[in-house]
C-alpha positions in Angstrom: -85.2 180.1 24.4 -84.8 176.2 23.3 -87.8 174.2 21.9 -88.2 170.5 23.5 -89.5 168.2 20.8 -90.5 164.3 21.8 -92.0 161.7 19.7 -92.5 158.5 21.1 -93.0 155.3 17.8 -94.6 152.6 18.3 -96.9 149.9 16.9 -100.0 151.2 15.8 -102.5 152.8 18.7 -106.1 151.9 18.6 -107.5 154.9 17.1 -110.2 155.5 20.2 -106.9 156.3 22.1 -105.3 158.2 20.4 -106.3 162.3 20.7 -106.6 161.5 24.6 -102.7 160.2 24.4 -101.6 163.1 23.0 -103.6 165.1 25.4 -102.3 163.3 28.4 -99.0 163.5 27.5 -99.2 166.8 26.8 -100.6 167.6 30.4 -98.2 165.5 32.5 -95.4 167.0 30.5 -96.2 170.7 31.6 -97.1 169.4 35.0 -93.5 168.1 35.0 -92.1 171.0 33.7 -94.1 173.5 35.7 -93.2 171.6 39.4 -89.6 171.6 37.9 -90.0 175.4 37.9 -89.5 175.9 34.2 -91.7 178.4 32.5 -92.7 177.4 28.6 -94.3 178.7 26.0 -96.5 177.3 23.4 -97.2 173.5 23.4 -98.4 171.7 20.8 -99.5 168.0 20.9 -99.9 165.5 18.2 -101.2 161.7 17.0 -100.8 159.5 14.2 -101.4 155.8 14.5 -97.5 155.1 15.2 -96.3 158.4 17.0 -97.0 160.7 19.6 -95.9 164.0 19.3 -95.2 166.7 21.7 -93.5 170.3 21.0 -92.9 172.5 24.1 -91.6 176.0 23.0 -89.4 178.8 25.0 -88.2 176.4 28.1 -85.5 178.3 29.5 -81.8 176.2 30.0 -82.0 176.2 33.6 -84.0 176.2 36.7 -84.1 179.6 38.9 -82.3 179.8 41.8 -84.6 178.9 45.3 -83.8 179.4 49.1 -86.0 177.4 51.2 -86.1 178.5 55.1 -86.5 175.3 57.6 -88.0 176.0 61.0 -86.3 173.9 63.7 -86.3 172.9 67.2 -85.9 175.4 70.1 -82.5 176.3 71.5 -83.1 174.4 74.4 -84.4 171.3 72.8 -83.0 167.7 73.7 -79.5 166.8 71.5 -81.2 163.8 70.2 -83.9 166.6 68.5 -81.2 168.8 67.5 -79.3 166.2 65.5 -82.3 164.6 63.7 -82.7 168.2 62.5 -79.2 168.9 61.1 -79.4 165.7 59.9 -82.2 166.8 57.5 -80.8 169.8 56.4 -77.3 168.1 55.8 -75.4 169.9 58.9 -73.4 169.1 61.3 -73.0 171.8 63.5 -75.8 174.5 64.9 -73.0 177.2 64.6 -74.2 177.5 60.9 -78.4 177.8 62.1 -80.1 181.0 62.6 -81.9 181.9 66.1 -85.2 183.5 65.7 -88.0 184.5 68.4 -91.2 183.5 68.1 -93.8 183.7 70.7 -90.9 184.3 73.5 -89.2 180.9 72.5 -86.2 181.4 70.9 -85.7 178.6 67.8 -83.1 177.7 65.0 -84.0 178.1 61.5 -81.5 177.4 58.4 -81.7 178.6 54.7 -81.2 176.4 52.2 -80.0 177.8 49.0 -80.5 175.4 45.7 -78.9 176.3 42.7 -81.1 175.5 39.6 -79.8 172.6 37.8 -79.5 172.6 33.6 -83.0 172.0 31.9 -81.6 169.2 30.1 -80.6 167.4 33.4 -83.8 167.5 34.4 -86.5 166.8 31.2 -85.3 163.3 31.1 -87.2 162.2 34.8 -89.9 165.0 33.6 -90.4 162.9 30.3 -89.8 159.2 31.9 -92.1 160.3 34.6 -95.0 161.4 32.4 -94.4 158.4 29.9 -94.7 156.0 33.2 -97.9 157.8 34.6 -99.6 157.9 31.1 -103.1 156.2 31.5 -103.7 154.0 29.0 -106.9 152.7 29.2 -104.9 149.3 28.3 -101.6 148.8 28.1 -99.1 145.7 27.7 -95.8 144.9 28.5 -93.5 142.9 25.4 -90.2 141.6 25.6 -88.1 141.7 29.0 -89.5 144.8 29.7 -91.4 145.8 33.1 -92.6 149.3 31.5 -95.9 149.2 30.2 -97.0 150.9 27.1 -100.3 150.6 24.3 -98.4 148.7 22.3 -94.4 147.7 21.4 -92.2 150.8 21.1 -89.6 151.6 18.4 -87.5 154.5 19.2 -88.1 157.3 21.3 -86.2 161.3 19.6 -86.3 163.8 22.0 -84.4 167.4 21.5 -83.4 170.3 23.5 -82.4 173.2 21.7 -81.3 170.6 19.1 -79.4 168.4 21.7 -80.2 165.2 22.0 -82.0 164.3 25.6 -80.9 161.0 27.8 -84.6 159.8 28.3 -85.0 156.1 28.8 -87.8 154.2 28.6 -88.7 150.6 28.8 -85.1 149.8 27.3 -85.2 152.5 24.4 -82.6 155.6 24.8 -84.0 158.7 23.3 -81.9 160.2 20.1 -81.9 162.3 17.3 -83.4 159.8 14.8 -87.0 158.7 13.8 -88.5 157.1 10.3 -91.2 158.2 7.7 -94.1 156.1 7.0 -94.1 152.0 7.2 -93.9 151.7 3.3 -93.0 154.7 1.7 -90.1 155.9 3.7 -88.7 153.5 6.2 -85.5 154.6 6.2 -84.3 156.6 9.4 -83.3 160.2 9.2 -82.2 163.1 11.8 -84.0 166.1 12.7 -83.1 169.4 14.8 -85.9 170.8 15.7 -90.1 170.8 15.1 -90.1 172.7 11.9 -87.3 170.4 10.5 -89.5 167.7 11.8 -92.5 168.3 10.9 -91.8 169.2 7.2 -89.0 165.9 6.4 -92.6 164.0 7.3 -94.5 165.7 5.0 -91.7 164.5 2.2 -92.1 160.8 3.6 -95.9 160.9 3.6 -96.3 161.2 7.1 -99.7 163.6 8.0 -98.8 164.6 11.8 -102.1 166.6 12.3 -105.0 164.2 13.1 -107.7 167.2 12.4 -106.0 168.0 9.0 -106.3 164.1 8.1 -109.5 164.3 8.8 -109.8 167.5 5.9 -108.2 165.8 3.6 -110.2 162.3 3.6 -113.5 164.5 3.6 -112.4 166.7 1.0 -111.0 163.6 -1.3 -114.4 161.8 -0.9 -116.0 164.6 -1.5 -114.5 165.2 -4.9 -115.1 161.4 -5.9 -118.7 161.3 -4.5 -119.4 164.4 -7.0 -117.9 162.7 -10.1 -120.5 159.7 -9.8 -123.3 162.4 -9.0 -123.2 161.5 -5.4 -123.2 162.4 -2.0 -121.1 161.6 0.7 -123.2 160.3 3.9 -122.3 162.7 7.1 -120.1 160.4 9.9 -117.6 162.4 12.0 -117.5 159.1 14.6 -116.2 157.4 11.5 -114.4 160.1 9.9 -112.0 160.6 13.2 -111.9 157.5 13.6 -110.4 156.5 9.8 -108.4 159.6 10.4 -105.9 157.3 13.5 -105.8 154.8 11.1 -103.8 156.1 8.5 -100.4 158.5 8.4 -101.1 159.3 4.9 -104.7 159.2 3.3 -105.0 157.8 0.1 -108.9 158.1 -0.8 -110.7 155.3 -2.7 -114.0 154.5 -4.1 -115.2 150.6 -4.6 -118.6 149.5 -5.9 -121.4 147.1 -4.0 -122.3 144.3 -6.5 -125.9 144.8 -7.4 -127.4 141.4 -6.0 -126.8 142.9 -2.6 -128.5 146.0 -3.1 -131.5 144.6 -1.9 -130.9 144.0 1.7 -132.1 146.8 4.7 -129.8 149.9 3.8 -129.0 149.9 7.5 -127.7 146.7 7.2 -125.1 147.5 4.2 -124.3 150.6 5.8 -123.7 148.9 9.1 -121.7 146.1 7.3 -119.1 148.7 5.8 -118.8 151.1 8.5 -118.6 148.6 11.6 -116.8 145.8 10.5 -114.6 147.8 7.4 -114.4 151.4 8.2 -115.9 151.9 4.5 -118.3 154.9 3.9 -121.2 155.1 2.3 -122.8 157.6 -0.5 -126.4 158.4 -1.4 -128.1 159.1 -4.6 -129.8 162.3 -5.4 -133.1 160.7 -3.9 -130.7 160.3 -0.6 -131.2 156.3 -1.1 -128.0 154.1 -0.7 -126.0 154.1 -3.6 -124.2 151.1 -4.8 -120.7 152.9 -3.8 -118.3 152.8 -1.0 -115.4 154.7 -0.1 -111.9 153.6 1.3 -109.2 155.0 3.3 -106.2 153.5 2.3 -102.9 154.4 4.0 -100.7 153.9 0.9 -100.3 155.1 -2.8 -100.1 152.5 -5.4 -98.5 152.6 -8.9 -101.8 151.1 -10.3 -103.8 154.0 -9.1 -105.1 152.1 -6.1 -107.1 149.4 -8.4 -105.3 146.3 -6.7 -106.6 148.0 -3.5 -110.1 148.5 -4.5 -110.5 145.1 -5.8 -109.3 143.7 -2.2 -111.4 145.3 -1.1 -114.3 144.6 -2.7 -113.8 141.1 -2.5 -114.1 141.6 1.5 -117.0 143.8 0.9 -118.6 140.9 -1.2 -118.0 137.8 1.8 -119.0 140.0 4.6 -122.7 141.2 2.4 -123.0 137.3 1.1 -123.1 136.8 5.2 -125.7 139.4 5.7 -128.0 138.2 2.8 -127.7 134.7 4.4 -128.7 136.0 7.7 -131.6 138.1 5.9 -132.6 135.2 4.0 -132.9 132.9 7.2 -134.4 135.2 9.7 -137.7 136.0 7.9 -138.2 132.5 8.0 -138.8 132.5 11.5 -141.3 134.9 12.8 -141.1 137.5 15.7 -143.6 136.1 17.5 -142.0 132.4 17.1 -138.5 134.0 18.7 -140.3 135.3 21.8 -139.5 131.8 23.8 -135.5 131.8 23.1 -135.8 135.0 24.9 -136.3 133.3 28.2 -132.6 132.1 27.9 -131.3 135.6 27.4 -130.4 137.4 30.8 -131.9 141.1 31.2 -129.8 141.4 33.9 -128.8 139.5 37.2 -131.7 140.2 39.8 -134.0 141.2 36.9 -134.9 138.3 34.8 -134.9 136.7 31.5 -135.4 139.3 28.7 -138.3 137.2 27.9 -139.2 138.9 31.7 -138.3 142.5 30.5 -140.6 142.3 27.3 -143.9 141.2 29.0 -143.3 144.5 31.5 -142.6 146.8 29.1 -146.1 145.2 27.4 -148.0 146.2 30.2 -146.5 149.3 31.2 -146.7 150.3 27.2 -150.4 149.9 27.8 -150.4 152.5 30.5 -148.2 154.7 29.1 -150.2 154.7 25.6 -152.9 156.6 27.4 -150.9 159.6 28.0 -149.5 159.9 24.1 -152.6 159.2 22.7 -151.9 155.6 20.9 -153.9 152.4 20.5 -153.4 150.8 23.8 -153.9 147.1 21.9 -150.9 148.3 19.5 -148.7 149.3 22.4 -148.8 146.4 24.0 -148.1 144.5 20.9 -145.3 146.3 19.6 -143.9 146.1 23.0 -144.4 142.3 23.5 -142.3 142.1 20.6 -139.7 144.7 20.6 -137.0 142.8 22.2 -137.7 139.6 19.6 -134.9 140.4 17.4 -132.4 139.8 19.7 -132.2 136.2 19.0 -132.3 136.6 15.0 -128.7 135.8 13.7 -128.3 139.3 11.9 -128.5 140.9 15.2 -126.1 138.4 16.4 -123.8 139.2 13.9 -124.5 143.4 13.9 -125.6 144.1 17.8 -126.0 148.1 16.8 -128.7 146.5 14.0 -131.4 145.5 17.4 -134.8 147.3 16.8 -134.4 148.1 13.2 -134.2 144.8 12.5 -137.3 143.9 14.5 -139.1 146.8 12.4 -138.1 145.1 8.8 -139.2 141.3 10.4 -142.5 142.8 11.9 -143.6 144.3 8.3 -142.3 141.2 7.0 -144.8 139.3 9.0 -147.5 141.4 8.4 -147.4 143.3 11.3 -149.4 146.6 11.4 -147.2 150.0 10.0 -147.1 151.3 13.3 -146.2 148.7 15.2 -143.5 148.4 13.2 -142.2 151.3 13.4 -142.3 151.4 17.3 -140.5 148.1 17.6 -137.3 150.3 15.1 -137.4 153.5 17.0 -138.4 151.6 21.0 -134.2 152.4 21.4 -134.3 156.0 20.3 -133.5 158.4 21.3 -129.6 157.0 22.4 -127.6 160.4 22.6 -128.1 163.8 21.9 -128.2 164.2 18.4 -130.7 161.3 18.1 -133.4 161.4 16.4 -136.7 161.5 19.0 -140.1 158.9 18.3 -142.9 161.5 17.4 -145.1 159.0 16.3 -147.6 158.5 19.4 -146.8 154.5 19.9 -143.2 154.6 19.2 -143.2 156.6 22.1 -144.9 154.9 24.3 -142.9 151.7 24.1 -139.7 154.0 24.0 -140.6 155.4 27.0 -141.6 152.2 28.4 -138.4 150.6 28.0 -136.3 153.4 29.0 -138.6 153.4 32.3 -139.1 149.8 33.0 -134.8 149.7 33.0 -134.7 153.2 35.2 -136.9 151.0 37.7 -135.5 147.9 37.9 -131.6 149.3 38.5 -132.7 151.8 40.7 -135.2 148.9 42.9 -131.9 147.0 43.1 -129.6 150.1 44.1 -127.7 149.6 41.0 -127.5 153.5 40.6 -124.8 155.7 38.9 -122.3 156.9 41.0 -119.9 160.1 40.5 -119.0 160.0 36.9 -119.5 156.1 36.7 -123.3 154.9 35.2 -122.1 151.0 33.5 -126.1 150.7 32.7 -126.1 154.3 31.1 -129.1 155.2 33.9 -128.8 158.7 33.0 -128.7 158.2 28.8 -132.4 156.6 29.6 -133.4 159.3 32.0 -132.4 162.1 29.2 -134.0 160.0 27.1 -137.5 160.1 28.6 -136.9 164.1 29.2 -136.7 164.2 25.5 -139.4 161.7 24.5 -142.3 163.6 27.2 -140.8 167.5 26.4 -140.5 166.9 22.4 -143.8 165.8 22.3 -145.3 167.9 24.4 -147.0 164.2 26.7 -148.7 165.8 30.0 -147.5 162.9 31.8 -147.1 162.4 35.6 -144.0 161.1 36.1 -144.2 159.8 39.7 -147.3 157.9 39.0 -145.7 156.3 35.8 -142.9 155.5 38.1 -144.8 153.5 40.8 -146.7 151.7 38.1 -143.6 150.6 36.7 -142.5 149.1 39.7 -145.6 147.4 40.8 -145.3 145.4 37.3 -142.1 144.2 39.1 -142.7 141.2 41.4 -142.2 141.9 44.6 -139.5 139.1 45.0 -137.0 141.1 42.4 -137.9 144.4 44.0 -138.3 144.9 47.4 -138.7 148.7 47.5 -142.4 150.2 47.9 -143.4 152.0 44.8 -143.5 155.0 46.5 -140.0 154.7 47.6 -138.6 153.9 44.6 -141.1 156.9 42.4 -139.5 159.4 45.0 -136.2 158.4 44.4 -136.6 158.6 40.3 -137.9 161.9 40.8 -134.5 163.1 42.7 -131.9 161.4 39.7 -134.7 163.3 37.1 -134.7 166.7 38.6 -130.9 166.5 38.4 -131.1 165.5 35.0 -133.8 167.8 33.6 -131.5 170.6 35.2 -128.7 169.6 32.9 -130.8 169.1 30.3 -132.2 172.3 30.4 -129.1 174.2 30.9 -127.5 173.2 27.7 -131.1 175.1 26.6 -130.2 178.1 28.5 -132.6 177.4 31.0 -131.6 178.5 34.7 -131.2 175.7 36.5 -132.0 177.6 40.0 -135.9 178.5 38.1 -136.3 174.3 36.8 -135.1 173.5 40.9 -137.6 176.6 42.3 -140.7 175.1 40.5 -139.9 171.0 41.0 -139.8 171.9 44.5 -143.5 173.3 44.5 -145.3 170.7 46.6 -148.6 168.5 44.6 -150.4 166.9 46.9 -149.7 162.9 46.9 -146.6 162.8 44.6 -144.0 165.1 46.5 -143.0 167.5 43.9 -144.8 168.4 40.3 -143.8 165.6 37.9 -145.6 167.0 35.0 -142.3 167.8 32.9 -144.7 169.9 30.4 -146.4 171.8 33.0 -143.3 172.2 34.9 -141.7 174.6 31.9 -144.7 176.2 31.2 -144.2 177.1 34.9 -140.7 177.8 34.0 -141.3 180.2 31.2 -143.8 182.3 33.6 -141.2 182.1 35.9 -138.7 183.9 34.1 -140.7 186.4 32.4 -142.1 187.3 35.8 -138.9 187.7 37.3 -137.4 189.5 34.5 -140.2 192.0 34.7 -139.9 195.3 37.1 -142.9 194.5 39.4 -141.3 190.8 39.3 -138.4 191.6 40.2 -139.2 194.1 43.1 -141.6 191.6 44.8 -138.5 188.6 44.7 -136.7 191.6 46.7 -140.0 191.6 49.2 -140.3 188.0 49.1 -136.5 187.3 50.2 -137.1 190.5 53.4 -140.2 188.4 54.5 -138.5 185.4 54.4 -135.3 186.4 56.1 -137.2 188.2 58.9 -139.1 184.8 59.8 -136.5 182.8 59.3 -134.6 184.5 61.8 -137.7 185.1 64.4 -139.0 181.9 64.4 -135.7 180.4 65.7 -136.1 183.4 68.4 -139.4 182.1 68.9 -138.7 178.5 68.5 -142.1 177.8 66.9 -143.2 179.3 63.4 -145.7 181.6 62.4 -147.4 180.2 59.2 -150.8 180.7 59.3 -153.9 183.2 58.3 -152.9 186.8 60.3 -156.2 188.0 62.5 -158.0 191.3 60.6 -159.4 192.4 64.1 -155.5 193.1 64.6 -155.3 195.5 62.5 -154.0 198.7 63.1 -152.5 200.4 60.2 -154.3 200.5 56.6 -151.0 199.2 55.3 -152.2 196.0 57.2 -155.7 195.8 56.2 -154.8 196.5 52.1 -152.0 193.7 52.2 -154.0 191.0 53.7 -156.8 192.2 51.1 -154.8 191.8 48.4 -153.3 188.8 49.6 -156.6 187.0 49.8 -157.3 188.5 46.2 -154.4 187.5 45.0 -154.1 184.1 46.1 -157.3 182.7 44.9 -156.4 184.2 42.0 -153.5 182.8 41.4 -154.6 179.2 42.4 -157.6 179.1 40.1 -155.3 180.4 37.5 -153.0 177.3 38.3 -155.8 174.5 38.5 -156.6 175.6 34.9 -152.5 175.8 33.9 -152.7 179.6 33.1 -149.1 180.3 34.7 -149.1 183.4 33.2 -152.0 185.0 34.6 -150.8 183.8 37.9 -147.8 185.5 37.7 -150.0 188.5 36.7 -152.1 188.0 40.0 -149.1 187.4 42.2 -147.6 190.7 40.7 -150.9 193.0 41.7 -148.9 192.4 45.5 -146.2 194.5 44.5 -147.7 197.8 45.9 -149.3 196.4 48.7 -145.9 194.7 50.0 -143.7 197.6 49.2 -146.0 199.9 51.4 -146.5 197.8 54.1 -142.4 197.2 54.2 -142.3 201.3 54.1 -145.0 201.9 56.9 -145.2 199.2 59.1 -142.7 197.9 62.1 -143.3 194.2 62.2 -141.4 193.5 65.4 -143.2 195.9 67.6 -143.2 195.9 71.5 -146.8 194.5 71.6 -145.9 190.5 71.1 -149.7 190.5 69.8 -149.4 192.7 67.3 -145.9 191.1 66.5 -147.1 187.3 66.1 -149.9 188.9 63.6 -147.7 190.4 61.7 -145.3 187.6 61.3 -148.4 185.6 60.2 -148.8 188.0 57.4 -145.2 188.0 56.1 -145.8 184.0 55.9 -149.0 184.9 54.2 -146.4 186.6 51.4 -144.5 183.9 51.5 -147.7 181.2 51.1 -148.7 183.2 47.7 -145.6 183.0 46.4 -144.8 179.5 47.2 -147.9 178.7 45.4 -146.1 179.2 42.2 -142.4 178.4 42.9 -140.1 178.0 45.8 -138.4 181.4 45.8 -135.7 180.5 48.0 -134.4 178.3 45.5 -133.9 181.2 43.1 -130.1 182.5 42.9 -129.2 185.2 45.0 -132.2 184.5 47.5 -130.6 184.5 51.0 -131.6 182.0 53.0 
């Protein structure tokens, strides 16, 4: 069956756009095709700075035949009813109308046969359509055109089964032509199908496949780096991101003049990657070696040497800026920059920045208690932490904030540690950062991320669906990391009402209750997704946070809480475990559905002089046995052994399931019982909230 082939040139698309182009396309395309009722085979989608690319094979040259039944009015209906219903179906007479029963009404109903139309009739709407709908995340219009694309467009080839396709699109007309790359090969040429395609590229240096691109450039550094006995630095962000830039990779390596070589290595690797796209190597001693390497996207008769020295010569201006800006700023110390921050909006409703760093002082000072640093030193480093902000090399390199700080802090004789806090206070900012272990780093770390958590949250600026502008749910991941990677046994919803009593009561109106209640919500959600992408049942993390701790609503001890966890799921995945989560879920359902007989419940202690059976008697025994058990073994954070404890119930409750009737004719008898099955259900609640476990009826 015929292949459909499109490419759609244009200027060149900013590389963050371009894999998600080719996806979109790609999906509205087989949408198209799939409403159109056209099966297809394999698709395959493809980027390059100037061209999308989209290859659907096996679509079949015509649409299947369909009948469509219409149901109409009845026989007897008005004529004005009767004509707005031929009307519709293109009649002009009932003679041609079916009559059908339904219900003892007697109504017309008409087939509609459609013949499929030719594929090629219908892919250019299919294409058009999907070009218009294609969400750019901007998008311009150019010329006299009202279509709106990423950037200008050149031509547009699209082929069926070789045949050229009548798509139109913002006042282009598809054909059989398209051009090599910008320098090399200019020059149009015709194609007849993908293969053809794909390999009269290749001959005029086009690369179509972004992932093979990004091979190649690794590979080519890779081979240079070795030859001057170094390594290249790891950077997939940048690596893809070189990759849209270029059609055909030619790799290059430049050198750093020496007389730079002393600035922050963050700041020459900053200076290359952000602002030139250059990457950097390392020496065997994994310092910064005075190399770069360059993408370029042409091949030169010289070798690339003209290139090189280009772009050294940028290299050179933007590190004379950054020496200037080093130069300058230690002149000025932290402390001295803490007053410009009072100009520098936190955020509307929130303060000054100047605001944010003398909370995240205070709050620092709490929080140094629970991870065992120098409450004097936390405060510090936090007073300070946001200082850099108004040095001009942040200005100039905004990703630079914190490390900065750190290099001006030791330059003004700040103590080590205090230092270091003030570099890592940011960390960690994704997943595969790097988390503070040192004890102060994270307790300014954690009081920045919790101090911002507070303040949106008091002023209802929450995230929303898929939507977080103030990346809420980064800081909350952010804390779960800092207080589970080092192992801090720190109460959560007491942190969070201290933080918001640092707050004036005039930016935040919420109690601190309120607002500690509400945090803990947004961080049980988190710490479940957290914790899945662990492997960690979600259902267990939701059937221990809902344990009730008296004052705080919920255990907010994230430490604690997976210890709890762990016990949890060994228990469970044991045989006497698992047997007593079947007893547990009988007990419950049985309650559950007398006390809405009743209309009252039946928690409480059962009455021994009761008794009848010996079933009775040993469960309540064991009960009591078990349950102080199990809560001294909690008070001293020995989950474990209270698992062990609330497993010694297992005979016990299987026997008194197996020889007792617990909704007897005696309503005395009844009500006791019922108090003992919420007796099993009190002992295991101590531990976890068992209904929360998958697969516990409720």
């Amino acid at each position: 069956m015929p292949e459909l082939l499109l490419e759609i040139l244009s200027e060149e698309i900013p590389a963050r756009m371009q894999v998600r182009a080719a996806e979109d396309l790609k999906r509205l395309v087989l949408d198209g095709l799939k409403e159109a009722g056209l099966e297809y085979g394999k698709a395959h989608a493809h980027v390059t700075p100037r061209r999308l690319i989209l290859a659907v094979e096996d679509i079949p040259k015509k649409q299947p035949d369909v009948k469509e039944e219409r149901k109409g009015p009845r026989i007897d209906a008005p004529e004005q009813a009767l004509k707005g219903f031929l009307g519709s179906v293109g009649m002009s007479s009932v003679d041609a109308c079916e009559q059908r029963e339904i219900k003892g009404n007697m109504f017309y109903f008409v087939v509609i046969e459609k013949k499929g139309q030719d594929a090629a009739d219908v892919l250019p709407d299919i294409i058009a359509g999907a070009m218009t709908k294609l969400p750019w995340p901007k998008s311009m219009r150019w010329g006299a055109n009202n279509a709106r694309w990423v950037r200008p467009l050149h031509a547009i080839l699209c082929l069926f089964g070789g045949a050229a396709v009548t798509v139109e699109f913002a006042s282009h007309k598809a054909g059989f032509s398209t051009v090599g790359h910008r320098f090399h090969a200019p020059q149009p040429f015709k194609v007849k199908d993908f293969d053809d395609y794909k390999s009269k590229l290749v001959h005029d240096k086009v690369m179509l496949d972004h992932a093979e691109r990004q091979r190649v450039i690794w590979e080519q550094a890779e081979r240079l780096a070795a030859k001057e006995n170094l390594k290249l630095k790891p950077d997939q962000g940048l690596l893809a991101e070189v990759a849209g830039l270029v059609e055909w990779p030619v790799v290059l390596m430049g050198v750093i003049d020496d007389a730079f070589m002393d600035l922050p290595p963050e700041v020459l690797s900053t200076a290359m990657r952000s602002h030139q796209k250059y990457f950097s190597l390392l020496g065997a001693d994994g310092s910064l070696a005075p190399r770069f390497i360059v993408v370029s996207n042409i091949e030169t008769s010289d070798g690339g040497k003209a290139i090189v020295a280009g772009n050294e010569r940028v290299l050179r201006a933007r590190l004379s800026d950054a020496k200037f800006f080093w130069d300058q700023d230690r002149k000025i110390k932290l402390e001295d920059r803490l007053e410009a921050l009072s100009g520098r909006v936190f955020y509307k409703g929130l303060g000054a920045m100047s605001d944010k760093g003398a909370r995240i002082a205070k709050l620092a000072r709490v929080i140094a208690g629970y991870t065992g640093a120098d409450a004097d030193k936390a405060e510090r480093a936090a007073k300070l932490a946001k200082a850099d902000l108004s040095s001009d090399m942040v200005g100039e390199f905004a990703e630079l904030q914190g490390i900065m700080g750190g290099y001006y802090a030791k330059n003004d004789g700040e103590d080590d540690d205090v230092a270091q806090a003030i570099t890592e206070h940011y960390a960690p900012q994704g997943p595969n950062d790097a988390c503070p272990t040192h004890p102060l780093a994270a307790a300014v770390s954690l009081a920045d991320k919790i101090d911002t958590l507070a303040g949106f949250f008091g002023i209802n600026e929450k995230p929303t669906g898929s939507k977080d502008p103030f990346a809420l749910r980064r800081a909350a991941l952010g804390v779960i990391r800092l207080v589970i990677e080092n192992n801090l046994e720190m109460p959560l919803f007491n942190v969070f009402k201290t933080a918001r009593e640092i707050y004036a009561d005039d930016v935040l109106r919420i109690a601190p209750g309120a607002l500690a209640a509400d945090l803990m919500t947004f961080f049980a959600d988190r710490l479940k997704a957290h914790l899945k992408e662990k492997g960690v049942r979600h259902d267990l993390v939701s059937a221990v946070f809902e344990v009730e701790t008296p004052g705080e609503g919920g255990e907010d001890d994230l430490v604690r809480l997976l210890a709890r966890v762990d016990a949890l799921k060994d228990f469970l995945g044991a045989e006497d475990g698992g047997h007593l989560l079947v007893a547990y879920r009988r007990a419950a359902n049985i309650l559950r559905i007398e006390e809405k007989k009743d209309g009252r419940s039946h928690d409480g202690a059962a009455n021994e002089k009761l008794f009848e059976q010996d079933e009775e008697r040993a469960l309540f025994d064991r009960l009591a046995e078990a349950g102080d058990g199990c809560r001294k073994a909690l008070k001293d954070e020995r989950f474990a052994d209270a698992m062990s404890e609330l497993a010694k119930l297992r005979g016990p409750v299987d026997n008194f399931f197996d020889n007792v009737t617990v909704n007897c004719e005696d309503s005395s008898l009844r009500g006791n019982r019922l108090r003992l099955l919420s007796q099993i259900r009190s002992a295991l609640g101590g531990m976890a909230d068992f209904s929360k476990i998958e697969g516990t009826e409720k």
